[in-house]
C-alpha positions in Angstrom: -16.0 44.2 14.2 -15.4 41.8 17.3 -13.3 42.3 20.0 -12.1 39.7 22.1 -12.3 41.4 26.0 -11.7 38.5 28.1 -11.6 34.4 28.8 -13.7 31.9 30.5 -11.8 28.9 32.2 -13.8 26.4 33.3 -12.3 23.5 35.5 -13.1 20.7 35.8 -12.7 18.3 39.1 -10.2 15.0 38.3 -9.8 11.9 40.2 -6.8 11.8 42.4 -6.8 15.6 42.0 -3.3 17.9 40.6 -0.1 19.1 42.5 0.6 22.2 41.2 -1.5 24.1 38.3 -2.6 26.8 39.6 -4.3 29.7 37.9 -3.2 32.7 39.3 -4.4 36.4 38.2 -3.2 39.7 39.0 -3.9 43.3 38.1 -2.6 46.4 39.2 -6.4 47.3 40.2 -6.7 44.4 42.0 -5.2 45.6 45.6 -5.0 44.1 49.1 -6.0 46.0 52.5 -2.3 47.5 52.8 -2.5 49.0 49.3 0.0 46.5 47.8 -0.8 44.7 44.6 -3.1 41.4 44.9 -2.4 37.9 43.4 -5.8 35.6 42.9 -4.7 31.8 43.0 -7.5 29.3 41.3 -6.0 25.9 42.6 -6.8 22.9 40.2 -9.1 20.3 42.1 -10.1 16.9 43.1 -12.6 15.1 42.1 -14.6 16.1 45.8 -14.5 19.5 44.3 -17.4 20.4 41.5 -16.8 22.3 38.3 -14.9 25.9 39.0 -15.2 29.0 36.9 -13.5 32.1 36.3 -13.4 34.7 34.0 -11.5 38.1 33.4 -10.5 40.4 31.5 -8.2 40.9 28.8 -6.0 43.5 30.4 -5.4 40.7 33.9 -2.1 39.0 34.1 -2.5 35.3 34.2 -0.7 32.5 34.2 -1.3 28.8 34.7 1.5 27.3 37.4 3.2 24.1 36.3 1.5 20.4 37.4 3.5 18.9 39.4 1.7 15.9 40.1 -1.7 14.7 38.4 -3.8 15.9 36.5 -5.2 19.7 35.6 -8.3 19.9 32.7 -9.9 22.8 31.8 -12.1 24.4 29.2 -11.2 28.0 28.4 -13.2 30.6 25.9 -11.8 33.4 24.6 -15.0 36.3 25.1 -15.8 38.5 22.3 -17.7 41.6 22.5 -19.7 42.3 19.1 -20.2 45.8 17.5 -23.4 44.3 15.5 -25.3 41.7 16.0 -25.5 38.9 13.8 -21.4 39.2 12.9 -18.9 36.4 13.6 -15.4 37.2 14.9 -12.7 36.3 11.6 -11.1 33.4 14.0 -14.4 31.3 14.4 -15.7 31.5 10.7 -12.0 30.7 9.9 -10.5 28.9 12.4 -6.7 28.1 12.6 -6.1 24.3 13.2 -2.1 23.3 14.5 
């Protein structure tokens, strides 16, 4: 079968850029230089910035901050790993549309 390990968030820069919106990730294997647990900020961006990427797995903590002004678009992928080649995880032969 398919297992989904991860996502793939891809933003993208906006005119007049975003206030707020960040993606921030944690982990507790994700560590700073005095031991204590690490937090990873993605801010959204402008349109100076170009097209941003990041992906993790599914065990990281993430969360996307509020907007507080602006504009924040991304595209985001969930990842699937495949036992066999050839098969198609359940959710994209039958997708659930709400």
């Amino acid at each position: 079968g398919a297992n989904n390990i991860g996502s793939l968030v891809i933003t993208l820069p906006v005119r007049g850029g975003a206030k707020g919106g960040d993606l921030v990730l944690s982990h507790e294997t994700i560590t700073n230089a005095d031991g204590g647990s690490k937090i990873i900020h993605y801010p959204a961006l402008d349109e100076n910035d170009g097209v941003k990427w990041c992906a993790f797995y599914t065990d990281v903590v993430h969360e996307v901050k509020p907007v507080q002004e602006g504009y924040r678009v991304t595209l985001t992928f969930h990842l699937w790993a495949m036992s066999s080649i050839g098969q198609v995880p359940r959710s994209v032969k039958n997708p659930k549309i709400s």
